[in-house]
RONURO-38979 format. One record per residue (C-alpha): x, y, z. Coordinates in pm, whole numbers, padded with zeros to 5 digits, always signed. Example, Ala and Ser with C-alpha at 12.3 -4.5 7.8 and 13.67 -1.06 7.14 Angstrom:
+01230-00450+00780;+01367-00106+00714;
//
This chain:
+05095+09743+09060;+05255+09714+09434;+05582+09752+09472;+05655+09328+09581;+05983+09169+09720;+06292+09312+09770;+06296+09681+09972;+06283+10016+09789;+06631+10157+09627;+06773+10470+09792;+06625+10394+10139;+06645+10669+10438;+06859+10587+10681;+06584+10557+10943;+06389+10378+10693;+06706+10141+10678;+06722+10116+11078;+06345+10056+11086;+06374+09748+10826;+06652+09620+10975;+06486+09605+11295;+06141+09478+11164;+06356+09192+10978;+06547+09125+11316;+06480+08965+11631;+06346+09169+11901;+06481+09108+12268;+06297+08885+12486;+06163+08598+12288;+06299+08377+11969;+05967+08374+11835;+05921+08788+11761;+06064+08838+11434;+05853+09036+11219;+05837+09254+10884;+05713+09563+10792;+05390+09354+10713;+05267+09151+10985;+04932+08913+11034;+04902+08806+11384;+04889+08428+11417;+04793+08331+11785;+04609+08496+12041;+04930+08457+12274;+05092+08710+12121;+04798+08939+12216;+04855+08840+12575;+05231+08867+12571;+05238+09179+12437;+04970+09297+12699;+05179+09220+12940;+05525+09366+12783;+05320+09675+12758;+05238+09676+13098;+05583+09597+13284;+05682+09904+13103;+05385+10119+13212;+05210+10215+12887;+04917+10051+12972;+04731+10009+13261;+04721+09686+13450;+04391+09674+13593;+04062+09853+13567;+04162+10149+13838;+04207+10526+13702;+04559+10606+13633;+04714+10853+13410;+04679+10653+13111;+04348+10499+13193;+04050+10689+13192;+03784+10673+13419;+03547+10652+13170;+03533+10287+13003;+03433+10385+12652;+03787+10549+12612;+03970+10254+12766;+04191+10087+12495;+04064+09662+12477;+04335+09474+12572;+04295+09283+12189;+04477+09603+12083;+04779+09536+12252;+04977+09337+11959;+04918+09617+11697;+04991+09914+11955;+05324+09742+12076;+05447+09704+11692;+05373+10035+11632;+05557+10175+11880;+05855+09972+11839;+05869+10106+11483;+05834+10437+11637;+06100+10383+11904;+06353+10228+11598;+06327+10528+11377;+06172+10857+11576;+06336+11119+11769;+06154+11220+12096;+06079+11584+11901;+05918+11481+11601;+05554+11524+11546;+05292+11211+11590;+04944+11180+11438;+04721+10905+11512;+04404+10906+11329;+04063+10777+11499;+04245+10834+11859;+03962+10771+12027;+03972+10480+12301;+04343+10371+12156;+04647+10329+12356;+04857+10510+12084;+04930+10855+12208;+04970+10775+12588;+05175+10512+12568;+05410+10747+12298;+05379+11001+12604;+05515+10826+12859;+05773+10703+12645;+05887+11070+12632;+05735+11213+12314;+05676+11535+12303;+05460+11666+12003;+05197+11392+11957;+04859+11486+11793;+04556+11290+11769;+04165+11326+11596;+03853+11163+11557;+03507+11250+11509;+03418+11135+11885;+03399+11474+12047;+03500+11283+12367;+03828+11263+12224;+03928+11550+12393;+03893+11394+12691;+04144+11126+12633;+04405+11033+12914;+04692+11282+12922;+04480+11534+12649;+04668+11811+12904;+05010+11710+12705;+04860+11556+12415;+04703+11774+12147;+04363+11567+12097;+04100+11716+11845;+03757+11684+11675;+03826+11639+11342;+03790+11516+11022;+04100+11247+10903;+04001+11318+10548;+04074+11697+10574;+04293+11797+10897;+04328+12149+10970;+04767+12020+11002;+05036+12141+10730;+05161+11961+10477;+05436+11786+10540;+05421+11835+10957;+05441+11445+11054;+05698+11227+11097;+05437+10925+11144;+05072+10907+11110;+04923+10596+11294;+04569+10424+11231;+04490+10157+11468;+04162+09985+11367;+04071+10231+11166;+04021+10150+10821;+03764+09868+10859;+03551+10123+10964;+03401+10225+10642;+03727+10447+10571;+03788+10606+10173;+04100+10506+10142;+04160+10669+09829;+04060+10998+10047;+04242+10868+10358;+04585+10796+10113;+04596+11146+10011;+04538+11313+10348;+04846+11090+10498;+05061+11189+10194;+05005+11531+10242;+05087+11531+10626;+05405+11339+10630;+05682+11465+10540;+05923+11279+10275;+06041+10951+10453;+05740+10961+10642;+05582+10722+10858;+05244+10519+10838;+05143+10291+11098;+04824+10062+11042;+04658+09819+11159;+04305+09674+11051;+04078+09371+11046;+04230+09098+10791;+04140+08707+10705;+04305+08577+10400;+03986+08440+10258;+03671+08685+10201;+03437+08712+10526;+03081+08880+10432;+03045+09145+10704;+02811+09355+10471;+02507+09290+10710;+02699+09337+11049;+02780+09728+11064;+03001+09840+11385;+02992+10162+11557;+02704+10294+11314;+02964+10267+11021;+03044+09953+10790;+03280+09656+10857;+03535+09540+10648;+03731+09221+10694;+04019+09262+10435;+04074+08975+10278;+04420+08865+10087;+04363+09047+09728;+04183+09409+09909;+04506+09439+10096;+04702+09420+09822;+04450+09675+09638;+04473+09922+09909;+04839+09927+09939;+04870+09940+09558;+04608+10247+09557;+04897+10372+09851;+05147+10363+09609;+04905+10589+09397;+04968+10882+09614;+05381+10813+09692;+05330+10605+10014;+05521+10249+09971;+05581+09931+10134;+05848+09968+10390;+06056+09693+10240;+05846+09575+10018;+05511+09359+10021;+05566+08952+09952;+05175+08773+09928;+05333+08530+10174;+05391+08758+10417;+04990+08797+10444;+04916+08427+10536;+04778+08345+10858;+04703+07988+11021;+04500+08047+11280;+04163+08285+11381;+04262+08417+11711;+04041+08681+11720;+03677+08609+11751;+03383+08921+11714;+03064+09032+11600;+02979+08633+11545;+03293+08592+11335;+03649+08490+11359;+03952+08646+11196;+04281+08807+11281;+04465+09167+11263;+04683+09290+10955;+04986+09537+11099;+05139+09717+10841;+05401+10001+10780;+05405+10236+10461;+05665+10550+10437;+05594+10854+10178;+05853+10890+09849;+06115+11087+09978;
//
């Protein structure tokens, strides 16, 4: 079963910094707290994080090419991406060193690996199927490749963090995708994820995206896949609490149906 409630014994000390600072209030605004688990509640938060992300320069403001925003728009992040990205990166920021390595699977179009780069990370990795990956903003300091998340050419153990953003709606093995993150990260490890999420089941079975199915995770397939997680030595950073997974409000509205984004944060048995 998933490991529920109260955090992991014999936490890392980053793992320790990172859940004090998810349980914590970030600076700025009273109304930021978050866990290691997150569901995004209001479509204001998108917007205010857009625009925290921007005053610090990891995104782009407006539509004209800059170094982290492509002149092509199929590899431009969408701004909906901005609440997921900016939690990500915070974790990041609480518990990362500027030298250790970064992954982010399905790097294509994402914000991820830029933003990480201007924030002065050095040895930041990212793949996806999309051959035009490699032509990702900043891919002359970034190491951006065509390949396979299943089975990455990487060692084992070489990542600090592996990130996912929006990635494993998309038709993703999880089982497959579990055991390729356990054997990149090294003990203590990282994994960043965000994904498509309504507590309540929402049929997408006749609505595919991008050529590949859709999944809406509802309440109980969360718990599943992070229970399958656990399967392969990746936990709950902190633990996983079913209230932690409720959500009031659709603020995100696509494909002819309205739900909201799941942010969560798993670290490999040390």
């Amino acid at each position: 079963m998933v490991y529920l409630g109260a955090p992991m014994p014999m936490l890392s000390t980053w793992r320790s910094r990172l859940l004090a600072r998810f349980t914590g209030s970030r600076p700025g605004s009273a109304d930021r707290d978050v866990q290691a688990f997150e569901v995004l509640q209001r479509a204001e938060q998108i917007e205010a994080a857009r625009r925290r992300l921007v005053s610090r320069g990891l995104i782009a403001a407006d539509e004209q090419p800059n170094p982290i925003q492509s002149p092509d728009p199929a590899l431009r992040p969408t701004p909906l991406k901005s609440w997921d990205v900016e939690l990500a990166i915070e974790a990041i920021g609480s518990s990362l060193g500027h030298d250790d390595a970064i992954l982010d699977m399905g790097s294509i179009a994402c914000a991820m690996l830029p933003a990480l780069s201007m924030l002065g990370y050095r040895r930041l990795h990212g793949v996806d199927l999309d051959p035009r990956i490699v032509q990702m903003p900043l891919h002359d300091v970034i190491d951006y490749s065509v390949q396979d998340m299943y089975a990455t050419s990487f060692d084992d153990a070489t990542f600090a963090a592996v990130t996912a953003i929006s990635t494993l709606e998309h038709g993703i093995d999880v089982d497959r995708l579990w055991r390729e993150v356990a054997r990149l990260l090294r003990p203590g490890g990282l994994f960043l994820f965000s994904t498509d999420y309504w507590p309540q089941k929402i049929d997408t079975s006749a609505t595919p995206l991008f050529d590949l199915p859709w999944t809406i995770f509802d309440t109980d397939e969360i718990i599943d896949l992070i229970d399958r997680a656990a399967g392969h030595g990746l936990h709950p950073v902190g633990g996983l609490e079913r209230a932690t997974l409720a959500a009031v409000e659709k603020p995100i509205h696509f494909a002819d149906r309205d739900y909201t984004f799941l942010f969560g944060a798993l670290a490999r048995a040390a």
